[in-house]
C-alpha positions in Angstrom: -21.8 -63.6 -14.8 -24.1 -61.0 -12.2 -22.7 -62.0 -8.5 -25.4 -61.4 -6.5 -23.9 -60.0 -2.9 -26.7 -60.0 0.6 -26.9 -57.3 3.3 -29.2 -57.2 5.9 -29.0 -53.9 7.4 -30.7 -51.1 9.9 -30.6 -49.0 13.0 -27.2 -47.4 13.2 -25.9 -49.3 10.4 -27.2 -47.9 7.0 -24.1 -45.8 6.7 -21.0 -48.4 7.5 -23.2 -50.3 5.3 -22.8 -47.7 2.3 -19.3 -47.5 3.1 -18.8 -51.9 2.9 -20.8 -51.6 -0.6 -18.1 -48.7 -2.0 -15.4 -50.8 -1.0 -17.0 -53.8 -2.3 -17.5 -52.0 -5.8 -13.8 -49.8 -5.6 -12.3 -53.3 -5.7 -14.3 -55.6 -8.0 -14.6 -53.2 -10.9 -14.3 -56.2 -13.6 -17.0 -58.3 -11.9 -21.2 -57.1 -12.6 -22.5 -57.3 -8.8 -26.2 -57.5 -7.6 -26.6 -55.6 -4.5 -29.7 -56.6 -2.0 -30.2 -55.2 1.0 -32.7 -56.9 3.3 -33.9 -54.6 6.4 -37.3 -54.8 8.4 -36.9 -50.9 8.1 -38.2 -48.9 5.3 -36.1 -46.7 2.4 -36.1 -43.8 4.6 -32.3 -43.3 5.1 -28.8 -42.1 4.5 -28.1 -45.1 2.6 -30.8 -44.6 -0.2 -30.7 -41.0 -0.2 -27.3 -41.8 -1.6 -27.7 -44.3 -3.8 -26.9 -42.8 -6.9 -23.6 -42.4 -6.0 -23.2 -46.0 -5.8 -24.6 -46.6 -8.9 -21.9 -44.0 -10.3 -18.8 -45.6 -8.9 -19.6 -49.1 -11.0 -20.1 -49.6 -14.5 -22.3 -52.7 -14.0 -23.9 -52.6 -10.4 -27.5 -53.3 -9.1 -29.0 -52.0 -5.6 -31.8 -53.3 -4.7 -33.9 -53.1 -1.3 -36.2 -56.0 0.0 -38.4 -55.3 3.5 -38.5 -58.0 5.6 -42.4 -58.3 6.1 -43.6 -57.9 9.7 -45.3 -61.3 10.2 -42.0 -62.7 9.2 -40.0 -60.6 11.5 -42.4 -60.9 14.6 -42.2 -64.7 14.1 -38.4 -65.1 14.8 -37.8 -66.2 17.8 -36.9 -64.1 21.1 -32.9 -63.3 21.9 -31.9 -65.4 25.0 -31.7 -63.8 28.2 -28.1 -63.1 28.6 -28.4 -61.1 24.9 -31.3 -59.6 25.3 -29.8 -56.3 24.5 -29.8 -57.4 21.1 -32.2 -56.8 18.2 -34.1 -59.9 17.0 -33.1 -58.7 13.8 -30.5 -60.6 14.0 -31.9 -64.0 13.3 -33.4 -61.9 10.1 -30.3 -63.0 8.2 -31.5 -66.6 8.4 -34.3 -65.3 6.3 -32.5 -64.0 3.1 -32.6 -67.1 0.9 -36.2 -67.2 1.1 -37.0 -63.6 0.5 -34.7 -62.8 -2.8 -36.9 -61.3 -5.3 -35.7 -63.4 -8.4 -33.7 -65.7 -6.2 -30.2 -66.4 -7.5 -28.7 -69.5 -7.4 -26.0 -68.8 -5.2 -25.1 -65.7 -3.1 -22.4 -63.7 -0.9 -24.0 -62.1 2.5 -21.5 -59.6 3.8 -22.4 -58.1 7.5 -22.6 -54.7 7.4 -19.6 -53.9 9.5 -16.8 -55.4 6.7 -14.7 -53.8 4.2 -13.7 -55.4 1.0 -9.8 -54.9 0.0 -9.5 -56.4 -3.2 -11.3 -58.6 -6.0 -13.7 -61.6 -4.7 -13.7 -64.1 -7.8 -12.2 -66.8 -6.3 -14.7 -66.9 -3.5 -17.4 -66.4 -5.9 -16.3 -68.7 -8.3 -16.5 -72.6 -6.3 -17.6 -74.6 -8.9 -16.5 -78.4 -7.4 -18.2 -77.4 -4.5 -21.2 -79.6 -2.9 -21.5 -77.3 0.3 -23.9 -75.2 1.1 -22.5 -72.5 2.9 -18.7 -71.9 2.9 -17.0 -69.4 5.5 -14.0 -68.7 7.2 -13.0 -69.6 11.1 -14.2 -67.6 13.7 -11.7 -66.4 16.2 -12.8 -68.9 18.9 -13.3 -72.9 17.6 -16.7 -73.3 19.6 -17.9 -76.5 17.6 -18.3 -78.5 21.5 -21.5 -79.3 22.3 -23.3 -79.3 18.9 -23.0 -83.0 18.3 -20.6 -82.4 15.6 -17.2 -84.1 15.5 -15.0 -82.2 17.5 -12.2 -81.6 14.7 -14.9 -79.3 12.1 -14.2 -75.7 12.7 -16.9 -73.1 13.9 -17.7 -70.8 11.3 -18.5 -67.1 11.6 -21.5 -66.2 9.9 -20.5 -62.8 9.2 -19.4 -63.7 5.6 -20.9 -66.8 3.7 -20.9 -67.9 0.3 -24.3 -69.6 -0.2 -25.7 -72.1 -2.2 -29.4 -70.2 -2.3 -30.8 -73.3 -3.9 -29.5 -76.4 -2.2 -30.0 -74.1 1.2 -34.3 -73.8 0.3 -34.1 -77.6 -0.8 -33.4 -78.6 2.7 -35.2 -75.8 4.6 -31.9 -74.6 6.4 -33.8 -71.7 7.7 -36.5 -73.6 9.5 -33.8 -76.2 10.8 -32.2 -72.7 12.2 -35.0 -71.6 13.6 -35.9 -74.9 15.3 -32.6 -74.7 17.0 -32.6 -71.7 18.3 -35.9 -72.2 19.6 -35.1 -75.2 21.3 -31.1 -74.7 22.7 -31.8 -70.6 23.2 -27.7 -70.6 22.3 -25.7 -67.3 22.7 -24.3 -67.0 19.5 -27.6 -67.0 18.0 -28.0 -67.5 14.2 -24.2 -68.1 14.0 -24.1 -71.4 16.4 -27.8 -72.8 14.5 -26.1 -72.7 11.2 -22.8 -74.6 12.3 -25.0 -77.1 14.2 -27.3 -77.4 11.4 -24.7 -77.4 8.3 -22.1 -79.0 9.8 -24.1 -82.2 10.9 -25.1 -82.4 7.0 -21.8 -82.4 6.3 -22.7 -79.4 4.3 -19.6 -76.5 5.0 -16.4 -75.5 2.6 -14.0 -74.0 5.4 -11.9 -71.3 3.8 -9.1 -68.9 4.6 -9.4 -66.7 7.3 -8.4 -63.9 4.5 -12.2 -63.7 3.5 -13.4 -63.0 6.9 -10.2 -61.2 8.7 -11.3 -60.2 12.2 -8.7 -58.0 13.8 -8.6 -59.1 17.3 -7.6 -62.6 15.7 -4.4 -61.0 16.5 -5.0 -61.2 20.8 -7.5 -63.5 20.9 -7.6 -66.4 18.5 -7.5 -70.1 18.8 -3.8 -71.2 18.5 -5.1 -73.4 15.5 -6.2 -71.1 13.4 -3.9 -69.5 10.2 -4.4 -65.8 10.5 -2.4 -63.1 8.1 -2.7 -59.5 8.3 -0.8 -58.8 5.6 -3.3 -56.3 3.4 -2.0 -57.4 -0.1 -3.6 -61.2 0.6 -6.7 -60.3 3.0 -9.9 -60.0 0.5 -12.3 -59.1 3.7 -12.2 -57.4 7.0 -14.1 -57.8 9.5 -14.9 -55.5 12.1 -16.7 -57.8 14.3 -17.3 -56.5 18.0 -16.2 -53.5 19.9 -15.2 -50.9 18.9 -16.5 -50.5 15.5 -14.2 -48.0 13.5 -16.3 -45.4 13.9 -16.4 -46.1 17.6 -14.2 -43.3 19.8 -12.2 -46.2 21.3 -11.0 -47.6 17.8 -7.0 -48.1 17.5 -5.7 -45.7 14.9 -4.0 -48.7 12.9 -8.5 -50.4 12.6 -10.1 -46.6 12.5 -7.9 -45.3 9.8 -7.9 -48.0 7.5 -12.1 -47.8 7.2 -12.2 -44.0 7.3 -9.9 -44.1 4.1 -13.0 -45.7 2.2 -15.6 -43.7 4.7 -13.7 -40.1 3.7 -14.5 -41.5 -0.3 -18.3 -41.2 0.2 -20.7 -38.4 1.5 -20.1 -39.6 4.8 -16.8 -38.4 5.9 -18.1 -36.8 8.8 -20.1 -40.0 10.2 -17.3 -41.1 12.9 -16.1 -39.5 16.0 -13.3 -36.6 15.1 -11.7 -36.7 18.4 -11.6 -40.2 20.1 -9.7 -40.8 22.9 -11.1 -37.8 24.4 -9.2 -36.2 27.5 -12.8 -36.0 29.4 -13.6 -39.6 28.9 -10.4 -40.8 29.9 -10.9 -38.8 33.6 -14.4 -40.3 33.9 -12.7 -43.1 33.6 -10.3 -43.1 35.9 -12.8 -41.5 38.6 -15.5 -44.1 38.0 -12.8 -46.8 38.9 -13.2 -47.6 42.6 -17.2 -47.9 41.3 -17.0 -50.7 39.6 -21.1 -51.0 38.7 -20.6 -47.6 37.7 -17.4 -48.5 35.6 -18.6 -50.8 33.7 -22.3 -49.2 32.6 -19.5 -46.4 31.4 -17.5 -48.8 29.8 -20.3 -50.1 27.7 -21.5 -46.7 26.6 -18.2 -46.0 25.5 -17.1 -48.7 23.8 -20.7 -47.6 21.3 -19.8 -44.2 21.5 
């Protein structure tokens, strides 16, 4: 059976992307995979001028590109305020079910900052499954407030295993959309769908090893089960700042993606020298400043 796997990509992401997509296909060689990417951008990239290789490095893969149409795009609703350095593009995932060309009946959307570390059947595979989406905790339990009983956990929306069908049968997407509109909330997309599919009683909660985020290891909820041992994880997540191509990534993160990155044409896409001795004394000398500091800090930390 074709698994049909969801990306919705652009801007500065078309190449982690390719790299997620090789590691994806490196590690499921048995399985046939679909590949869509969904992007309000056009074909015009490093992704597609590469393509080929992708198709090379699995004896049974699709790639496939959909454009999110403008009206569609223009019609999501604004980021709140306090995000309003991110792209509305990000709601665009909340789109994908209704835009597959030949829809599939169920799906996996990866986020174009993961890496896949070994085979996916048993997440693709849930067949005494009723939900609709199911996911793995996020690092923070933020389920309060969204009229949902208090013990359900707060997915993140990063990686979800979707029932395409069921999801178009109850109009998930407008439901979203409606939220967001209404409650403006911060984590966007992410918060609509746990308000949405957890009041219909409608998620499968599964191990964090599907959606590994590594500053679980600082930062998590006390309640959540979180391994790092790389023989169990199936997904990692690089969710926040720095990315691994970021100059501020931690050798242990950055060197565990670039061994997949330095496998495709883009082994010269992250910084070569992070860490650098210049940055560390604007650092320092920005420190009394602290307006200063922290517009550095933010350009840094996207470096």
């Amino acid at each position: 059976m074709t698994q049909t796997v969801a990306y919705l990509v652009g801007g500065d992401n078309w190449v982690p992307c390719f790299v997620s997509v090789y590691s994806l296909l490196n590690n499921n060689p048995e399985t046939p995979l679909r590949v869509v990417l969904f992007s309000e951008e056009d074909q015009n990239n490093r992704f597609f001028a590469n393509v080929d290789l992708l198709e090379d490095a699995h004896d049974d893969v699709s790639v496939e590109f959909v454009h999110i149409p403008r009206d569609e795009f223009d019609a999501l609703p604004e980021a709140p305020e306090e995000n309003a350095i991110f792209p509305k593009a990000m709601y665009a995932k909340l789109l994908i079910p209704e835009l597959f060309p030949h829809p599939p009946d169920e799906f996996l959307y990866l986020d174009a900052d993961t890496l896949v570390l070994n085979e996916l059947d048993d997440l693709f595979d849930r067949p005494d499954s009723d939900a609709i989406v199911a996911a793995a905790p996020d690092i923070k339990n933020r389920i309060g407030g969204l009229g949902v009983d208090c013990h359900r956990q707060y997915f993140n929306a990063g990686v979800m295993h979707v029932d395409a069908s069921e999801w178009l049968a109850t109009d998930v997407t407008g439901a979203c959309l409606d939220f967001i509109r209404e409650y403006k909330p911060s984590y966007m997309d992410q918060t609509a769908l746990n308000a949405v599919l957890h009041r219909r009683d409608a998620v499968d909660i599964v191990s964090p090893k599907y959606n590994l985020i590594p500053a679980w290891a600082e930062n998590a909820d006390e309640n959540i089960p979180v391994t790092f041992d790389w023989q169990e994880t199936r997904i990692l997540h690089y969710a926040g700042v720095p990315k691994p191509w970021h100059y501020r990534a931690e050798a242990s993160i950055h060197d565990h993606w670039t061994s997949y990155c330095d496998e495709t044409p883009f082994e010269d896409f992250y910084p070569q020298h992070r860490n650098s001795i210049l940055v560390e004394y604007a650092e320092e000398a920005l420190e009394p400043f602290p307006r200063l500091s922290a517009i550095a800090e933010s350009i840094y930390q996207n470096l």
